[in-house]
C-alpha positions as CSV (number, residue, x, y, z in Angstrom):
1,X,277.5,21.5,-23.6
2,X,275.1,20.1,-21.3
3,X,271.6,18.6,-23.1
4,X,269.9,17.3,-19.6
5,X,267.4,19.3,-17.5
6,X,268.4,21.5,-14.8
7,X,267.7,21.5,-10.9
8,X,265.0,23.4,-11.2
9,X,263.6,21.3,-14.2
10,X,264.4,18.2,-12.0
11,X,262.5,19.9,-9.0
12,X,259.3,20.6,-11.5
13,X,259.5,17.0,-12.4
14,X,259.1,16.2,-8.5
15,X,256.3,18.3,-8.2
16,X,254.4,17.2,-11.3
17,X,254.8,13.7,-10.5
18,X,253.9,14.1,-6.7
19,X,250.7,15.8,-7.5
20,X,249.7,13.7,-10.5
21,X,250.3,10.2,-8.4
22,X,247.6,11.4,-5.8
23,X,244.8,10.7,-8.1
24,X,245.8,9.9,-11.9
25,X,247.3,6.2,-12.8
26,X,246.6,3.1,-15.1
27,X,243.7,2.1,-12.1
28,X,242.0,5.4,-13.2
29,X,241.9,5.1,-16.2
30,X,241.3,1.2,-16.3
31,X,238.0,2.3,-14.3
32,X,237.1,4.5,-17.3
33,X,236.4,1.8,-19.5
34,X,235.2,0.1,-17.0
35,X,232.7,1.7,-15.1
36,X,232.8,5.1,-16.9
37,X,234.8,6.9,-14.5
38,X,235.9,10.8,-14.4
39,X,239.2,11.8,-16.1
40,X,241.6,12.2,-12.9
41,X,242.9,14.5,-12.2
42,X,240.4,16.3,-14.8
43,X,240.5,19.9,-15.9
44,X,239.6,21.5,-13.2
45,X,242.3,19.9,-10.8
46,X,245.2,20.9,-13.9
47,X,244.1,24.1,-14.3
48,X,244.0,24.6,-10.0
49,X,247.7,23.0,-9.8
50,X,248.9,25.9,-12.2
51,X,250.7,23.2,-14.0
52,X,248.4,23.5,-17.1
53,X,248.7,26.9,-17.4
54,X,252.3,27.3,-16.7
55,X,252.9,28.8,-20.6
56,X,249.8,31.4,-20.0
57,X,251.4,34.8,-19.2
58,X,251.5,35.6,-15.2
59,X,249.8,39.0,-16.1
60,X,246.8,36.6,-17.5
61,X,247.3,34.4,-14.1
62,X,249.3,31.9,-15.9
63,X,252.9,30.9,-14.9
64,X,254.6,32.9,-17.1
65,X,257.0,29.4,-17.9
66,X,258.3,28.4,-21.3
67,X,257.3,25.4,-23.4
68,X,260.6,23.1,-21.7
69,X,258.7,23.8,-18.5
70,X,255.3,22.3,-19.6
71,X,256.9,19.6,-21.3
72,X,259.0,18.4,-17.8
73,X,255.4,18.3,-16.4
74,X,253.8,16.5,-19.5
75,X,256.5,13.9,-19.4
76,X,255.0,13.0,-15.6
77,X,251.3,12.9,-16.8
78,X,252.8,10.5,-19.7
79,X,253.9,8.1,-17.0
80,X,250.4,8.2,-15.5
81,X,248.3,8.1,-18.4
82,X,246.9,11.6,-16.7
83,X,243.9,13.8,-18.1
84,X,243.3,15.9,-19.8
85,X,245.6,16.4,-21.8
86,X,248.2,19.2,-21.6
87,X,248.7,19.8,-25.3
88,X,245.0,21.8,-25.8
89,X,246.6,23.8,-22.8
90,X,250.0,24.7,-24.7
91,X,248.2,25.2,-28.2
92,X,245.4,27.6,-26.3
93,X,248.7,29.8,-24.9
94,X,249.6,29.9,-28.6
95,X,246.7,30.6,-30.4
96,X,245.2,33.3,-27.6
97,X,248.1,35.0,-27.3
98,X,247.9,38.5,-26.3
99,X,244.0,37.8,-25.7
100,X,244.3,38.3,-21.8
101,X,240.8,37.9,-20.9
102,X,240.0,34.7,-22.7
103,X,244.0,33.4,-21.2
104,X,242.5,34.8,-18.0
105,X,239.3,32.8,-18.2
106,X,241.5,29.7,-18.9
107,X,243.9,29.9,-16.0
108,X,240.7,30.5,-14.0
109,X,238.9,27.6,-14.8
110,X,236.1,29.4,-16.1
111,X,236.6,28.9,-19.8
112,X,237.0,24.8,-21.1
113,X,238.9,25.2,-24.5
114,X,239.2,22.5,-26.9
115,X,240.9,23.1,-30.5
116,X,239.0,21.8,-33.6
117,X,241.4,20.0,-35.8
118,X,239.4,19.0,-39.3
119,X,241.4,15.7,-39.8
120,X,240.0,13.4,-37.1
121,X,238.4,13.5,-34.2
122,X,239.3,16.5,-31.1
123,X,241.4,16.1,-28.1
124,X,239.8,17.2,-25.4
125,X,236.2,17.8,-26.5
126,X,234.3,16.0,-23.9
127,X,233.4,18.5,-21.4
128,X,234.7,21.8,-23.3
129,X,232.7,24.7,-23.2
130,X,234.4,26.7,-26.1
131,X,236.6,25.8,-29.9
132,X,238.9,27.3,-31.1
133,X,239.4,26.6,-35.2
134,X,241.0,28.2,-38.2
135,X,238.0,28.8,-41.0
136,X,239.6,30.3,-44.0
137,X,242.7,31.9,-42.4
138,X,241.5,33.0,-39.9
139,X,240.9,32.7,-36.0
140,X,237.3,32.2,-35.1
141,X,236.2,30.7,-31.3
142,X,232.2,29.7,-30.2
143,X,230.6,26.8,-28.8
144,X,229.8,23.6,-30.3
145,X,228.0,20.5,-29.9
146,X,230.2,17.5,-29.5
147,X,229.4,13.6,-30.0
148,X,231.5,11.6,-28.2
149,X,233.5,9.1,-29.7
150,X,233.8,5.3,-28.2
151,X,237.1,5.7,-26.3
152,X,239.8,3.6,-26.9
153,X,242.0,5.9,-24.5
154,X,239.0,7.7,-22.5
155,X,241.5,9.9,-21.1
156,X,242.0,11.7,-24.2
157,X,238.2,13.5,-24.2
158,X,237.6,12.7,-28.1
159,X,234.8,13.9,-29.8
160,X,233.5,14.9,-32.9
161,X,232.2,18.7,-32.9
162,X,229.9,20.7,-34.8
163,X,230.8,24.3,-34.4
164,X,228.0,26.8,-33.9
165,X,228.2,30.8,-34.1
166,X,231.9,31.9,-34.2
167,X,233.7,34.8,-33.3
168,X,236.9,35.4,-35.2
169,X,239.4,36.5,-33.3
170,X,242.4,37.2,-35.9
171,X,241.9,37.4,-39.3
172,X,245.3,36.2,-40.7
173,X,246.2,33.3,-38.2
174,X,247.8,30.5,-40.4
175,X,251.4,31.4,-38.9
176,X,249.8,31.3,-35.7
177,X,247.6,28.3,-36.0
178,X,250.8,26.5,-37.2
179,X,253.1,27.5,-33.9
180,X,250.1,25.8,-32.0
181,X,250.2,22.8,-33.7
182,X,254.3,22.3,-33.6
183,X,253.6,23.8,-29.7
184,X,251.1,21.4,-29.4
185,X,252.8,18.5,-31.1
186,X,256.0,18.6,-28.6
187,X,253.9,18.4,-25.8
188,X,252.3,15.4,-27.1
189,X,255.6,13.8,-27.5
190,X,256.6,14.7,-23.9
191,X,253.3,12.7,-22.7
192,X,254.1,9.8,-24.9
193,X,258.1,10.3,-23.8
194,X,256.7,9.8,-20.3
195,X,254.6,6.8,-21.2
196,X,256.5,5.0,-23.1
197,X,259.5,5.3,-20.3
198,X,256.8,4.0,-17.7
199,X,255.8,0.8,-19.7
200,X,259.9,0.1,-20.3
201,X,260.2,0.3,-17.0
202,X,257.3,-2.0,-16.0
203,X,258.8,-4.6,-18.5
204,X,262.3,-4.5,-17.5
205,X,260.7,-5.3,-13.8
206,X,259.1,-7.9,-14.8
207,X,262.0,-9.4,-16.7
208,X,264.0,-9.8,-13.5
209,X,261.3,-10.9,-11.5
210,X,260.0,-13.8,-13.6
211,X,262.2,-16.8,-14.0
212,X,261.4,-19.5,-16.1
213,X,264.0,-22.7,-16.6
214,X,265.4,-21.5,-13.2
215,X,266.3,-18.1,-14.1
216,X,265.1,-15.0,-14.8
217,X,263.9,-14.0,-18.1
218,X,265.6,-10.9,-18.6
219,X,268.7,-13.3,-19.0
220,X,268.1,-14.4,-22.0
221,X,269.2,-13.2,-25.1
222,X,265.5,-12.6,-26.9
223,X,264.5,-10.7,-24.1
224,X,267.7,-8.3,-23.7
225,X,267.3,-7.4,-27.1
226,X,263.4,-6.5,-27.1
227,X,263.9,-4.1,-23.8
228,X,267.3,-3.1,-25.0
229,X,266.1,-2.0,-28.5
230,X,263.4,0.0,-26.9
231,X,265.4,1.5,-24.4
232,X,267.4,3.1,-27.2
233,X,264.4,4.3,-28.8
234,X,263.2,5.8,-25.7
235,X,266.3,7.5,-24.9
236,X,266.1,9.0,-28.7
237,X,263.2,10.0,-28.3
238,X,263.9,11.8,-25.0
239,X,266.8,13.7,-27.1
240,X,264.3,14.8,-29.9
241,X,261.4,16.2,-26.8
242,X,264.0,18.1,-25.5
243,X,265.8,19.7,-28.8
244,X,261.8,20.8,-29.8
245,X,260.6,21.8,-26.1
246,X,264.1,23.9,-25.9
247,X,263.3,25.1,-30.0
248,X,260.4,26.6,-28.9
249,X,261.5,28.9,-26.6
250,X,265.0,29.9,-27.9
251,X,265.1,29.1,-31.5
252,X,261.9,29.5,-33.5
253,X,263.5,28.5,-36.7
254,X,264.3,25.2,-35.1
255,X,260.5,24.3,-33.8
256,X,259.2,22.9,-37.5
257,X,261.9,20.2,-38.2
258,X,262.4,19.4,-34.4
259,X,258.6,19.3,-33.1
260,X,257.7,17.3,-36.4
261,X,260.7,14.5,-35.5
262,X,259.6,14.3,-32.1
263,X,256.5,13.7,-32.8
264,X,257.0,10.8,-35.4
265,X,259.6,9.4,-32.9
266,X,257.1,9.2,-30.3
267,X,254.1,7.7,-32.3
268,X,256.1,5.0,-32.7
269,X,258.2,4.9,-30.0
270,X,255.4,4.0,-27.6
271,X,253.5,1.2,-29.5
272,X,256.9,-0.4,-30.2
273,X,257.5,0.0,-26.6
274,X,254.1,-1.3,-25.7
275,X,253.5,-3.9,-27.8
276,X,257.3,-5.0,-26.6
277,X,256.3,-5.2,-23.2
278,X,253.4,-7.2,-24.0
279,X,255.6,-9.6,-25.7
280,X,257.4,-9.6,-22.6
281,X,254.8,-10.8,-20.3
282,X,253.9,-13.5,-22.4
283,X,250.3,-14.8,-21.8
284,X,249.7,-12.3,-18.8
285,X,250.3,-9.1,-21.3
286,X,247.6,-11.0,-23.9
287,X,245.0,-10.5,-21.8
288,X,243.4,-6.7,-21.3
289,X,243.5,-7.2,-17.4
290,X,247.4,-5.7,-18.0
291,X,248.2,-2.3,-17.4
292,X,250.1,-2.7,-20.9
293,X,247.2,-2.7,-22.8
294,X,246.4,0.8,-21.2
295,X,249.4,2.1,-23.2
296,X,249.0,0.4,-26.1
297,X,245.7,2.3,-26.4
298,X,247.0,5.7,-25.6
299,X,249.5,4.9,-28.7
300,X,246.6,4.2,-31.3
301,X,245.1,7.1,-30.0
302,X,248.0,9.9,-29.9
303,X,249.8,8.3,-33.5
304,X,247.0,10.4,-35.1
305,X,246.9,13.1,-32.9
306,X,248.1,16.4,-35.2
307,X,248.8,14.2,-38.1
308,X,250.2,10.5,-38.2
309,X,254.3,9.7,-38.0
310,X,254.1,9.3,-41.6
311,X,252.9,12.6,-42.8
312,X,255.4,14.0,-39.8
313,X,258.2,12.1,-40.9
314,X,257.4,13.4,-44.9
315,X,257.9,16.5,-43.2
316,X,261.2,16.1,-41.3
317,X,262.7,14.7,-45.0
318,X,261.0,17.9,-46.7
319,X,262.8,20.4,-43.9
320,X,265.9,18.8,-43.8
321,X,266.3,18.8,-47.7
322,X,264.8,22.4,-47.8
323,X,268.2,23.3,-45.4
């Protein structure tokens, strides 16, 4: 049986990339700490490429794509440290679903949805216009007021948000509001696939550029090991993104145990991979002038995004005795 991505997945993959590079990378979001600069590409751009919306319905203006397809494309943003983030856009699919006017208003761009999580702060909430939340079972959506939090990834929008009047939506949404989160959880491990493949990959080109004692770093032994061992966990956690993205849309019964392992394999997949590469560069990946760094913060941030790797990994061991 063949586990890699298809032509057409590859060709997505292409197109993602292509349009991401032309105004997302670790520049743009260095010059948000910086300087304060917008999110690239922002909402507005996602939501015009069509690749945000790709699991809204095509009858709602959406792309009418499974979950494998958004995560091919979140695997690119990953790489770029791109904004916003396409997890609100896959747990929105989820939690409107059948709602075709508010879906609509989302693929449109005239509806900025952000989904209120009471554990931490929300991805996202900078610059939404409407929350979605789960109050006592049930599916309610208004505005809020949101106070930004002091980024340590500014890409990721987070905020603190006060709800004001709600609408509910559907009264008994807990098996709903739960598909969103594993939804939304392998999509967060496809960005942090992609990211934590991208800082590899800038480590193992600096080990064979840099050459110390007349040869290059990545010959010695201490250094193999470091890239190698990540490598490995990269390429398990590429394994695990694809099982849950592919779980999703084929095999429901498969989404809890395999979203909930990707997503503890990728919280710490990409601080070990970032925190190796800085290792790697020695006294140049100390300093925060390194794009490193820029990954190492979008790991603190996305470890606690829908629960930490410990309360995910409680729940693969839970699951997998429960079979």
């Amino acid at each position: 049986m063949n586990f890699d991505l298809d032509q057409e997945h590859l060709d997505l993959a292409d197109a993602a990339r292509d349009f991401l590079s032309a105004s997302a990378s670790p520049a743009a979001a260095r010059a948000m700490l910086d300087d304060g600069a917008g999110v690239r590409p922002g909402r507005a751009e996602l939501v015009k490429s069509g690749f945000a919306t790709i699991t809204i319905p095509d009858r709602a203006g959406g792309g009418g794509g499974g979950l494998l397809d958004l995560a091919v494309v979140a695997e690119q943003a990953g790489r770029l440290l791109a904004g916003r983030s396409l997890v609100t856009f896959a747990r929105a699919a989820v939690l409107l679903g059948g709602d075709d006017t508010r879906l609509a208003a989302i693929a449109g761009g005239e509806l900025a949805v952000a989904v209120v999580d009471d554990d931490g702060p929300v991805l996202d909430a900078v610059g939404a216009d409407t929350f979605l939340a789960l109050r006592d079972g049930a599916l309610v959506c208004g505005p809020g007021v949101v106070t930004a939090r002091d980024p340590i990834d500014p890409t990721r929008g987070l905020g603190d948000v006060t709800l004001g009047a709600t609408t509910e939506l559907v009264p008994d949404a807990t098996d709903r509001w739960r598909r969103g989160e594993r939804v939304g959880r392998t999509i967060l491990a496809a960005e942090g696939l992609g990211a934590a493949s991208r800082v590899l990959e800038i480590g193992v080109e600096y080990a064979i550029e840099r050459r110390a004692f007349g040869r290059a770093i990545g010959s010695y032994q201490a250094v193999k090991h470091l890239l190698v061992d990540t490598y490995v966990e990269v390429e398990q956690l590429r394994s695990l993104v694809w099982w849950a993205a592919w779980a999703a849309d084929n095999a429901p019964d498969e989404l809890p145990i395999a979203s909930a392992a990707a997503k503890a394999a990728a919280a710490t997949t990409l601080e070990h991979a970032a925190e190796t590469v800085i290792q790697v560069h020695g006294g140049i990946g100390f300093t925060w002038e390194h794009d490193a760094h820029l990954y190492w913060r979008r790991a603190k941030v996305d470890r606690f995004v829908l629960g930490d790797d410990v309360s995910a990994y409680d729940e693969v061991a839970r699951l997998a005795v429960a079979r």
